[in-house]
C-alpha positions in Angstrom: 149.7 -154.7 86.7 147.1 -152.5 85.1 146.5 -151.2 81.4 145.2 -148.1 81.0 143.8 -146.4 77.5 143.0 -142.6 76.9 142.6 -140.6 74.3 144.8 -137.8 73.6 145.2 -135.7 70.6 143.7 -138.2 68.2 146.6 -140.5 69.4 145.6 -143.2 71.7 148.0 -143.3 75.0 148.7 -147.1 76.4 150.0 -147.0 80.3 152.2 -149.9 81.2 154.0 -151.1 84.4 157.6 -152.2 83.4 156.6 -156.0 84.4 153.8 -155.4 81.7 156.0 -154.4 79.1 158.7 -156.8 79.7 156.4 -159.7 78.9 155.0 -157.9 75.7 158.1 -155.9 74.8 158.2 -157.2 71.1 154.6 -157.1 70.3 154.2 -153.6 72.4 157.1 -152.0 69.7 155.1 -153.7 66.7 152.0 -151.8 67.7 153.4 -148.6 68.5 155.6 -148.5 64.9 151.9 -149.7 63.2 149.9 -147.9 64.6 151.8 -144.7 66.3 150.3 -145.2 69.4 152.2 -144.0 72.5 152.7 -146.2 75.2 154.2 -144.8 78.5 155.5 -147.2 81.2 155.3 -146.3 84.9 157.9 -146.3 87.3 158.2 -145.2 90.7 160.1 -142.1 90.4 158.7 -141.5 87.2 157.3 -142.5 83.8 158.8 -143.0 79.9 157.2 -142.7 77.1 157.5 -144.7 73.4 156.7 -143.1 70.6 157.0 -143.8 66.8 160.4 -142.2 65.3 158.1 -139.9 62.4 161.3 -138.6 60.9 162.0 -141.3 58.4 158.2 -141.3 57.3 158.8 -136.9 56.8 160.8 -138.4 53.7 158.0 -140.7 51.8 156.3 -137.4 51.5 159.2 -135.5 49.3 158.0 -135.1 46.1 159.9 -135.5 42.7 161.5 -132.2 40.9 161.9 -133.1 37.3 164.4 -130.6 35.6 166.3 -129.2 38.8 169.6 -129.8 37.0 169.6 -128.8 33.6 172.0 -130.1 31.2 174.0 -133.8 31.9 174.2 -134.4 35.6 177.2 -136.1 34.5 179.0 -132.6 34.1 178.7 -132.3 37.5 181.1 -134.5 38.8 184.3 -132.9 36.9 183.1 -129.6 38.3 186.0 -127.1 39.4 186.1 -124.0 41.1 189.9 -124.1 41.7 190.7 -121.8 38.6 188.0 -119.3 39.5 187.6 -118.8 43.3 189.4 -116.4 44.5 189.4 -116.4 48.5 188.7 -112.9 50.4 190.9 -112.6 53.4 
């Protein structure tokens, strides 16, 4: 078994065997969502990387726009279009 720790893009790289990660699977997916560090286990006919899922964290970053709807958001909700829409075919 052998851990191995290189730098790469500002993002530290852990290499695994499978035996390795099987015995710290748990505390190996606590570091990586923590921390964001990749770790990639090795296999014979080939390697596989985990990596943090950044997609849910895009969303803490959306910023508030006060005043989008204008008037009672209520109004809304009994919106039609049935009277008005006329289709083109």
């Amino acid at each position: 078994m052998y851990a191995h720790i290189k730098q790469e893009t500002q993002i530290m790289q852990t290499q695994l065997t499978a035996t390795r990660l099987r015995a710290d699977l748990f505390s190996t997916l606590d570091r990586v969502v923590e921390t964001g560090e990749v770790v990639e286990v090795k296999r014979p006919n080939g390697s596989v990387r985990i990596v943090r899922d950044t997609s849910t964290q895009r969303l803490a970053t959306l910023q508030p726009h006060p005043g989008t709807i204008n008037g009672d958001p209520d109004d809304l909700a009994g919106l039609s279009w049935e009277q008005t829409w006329q289709p083109t075919l």
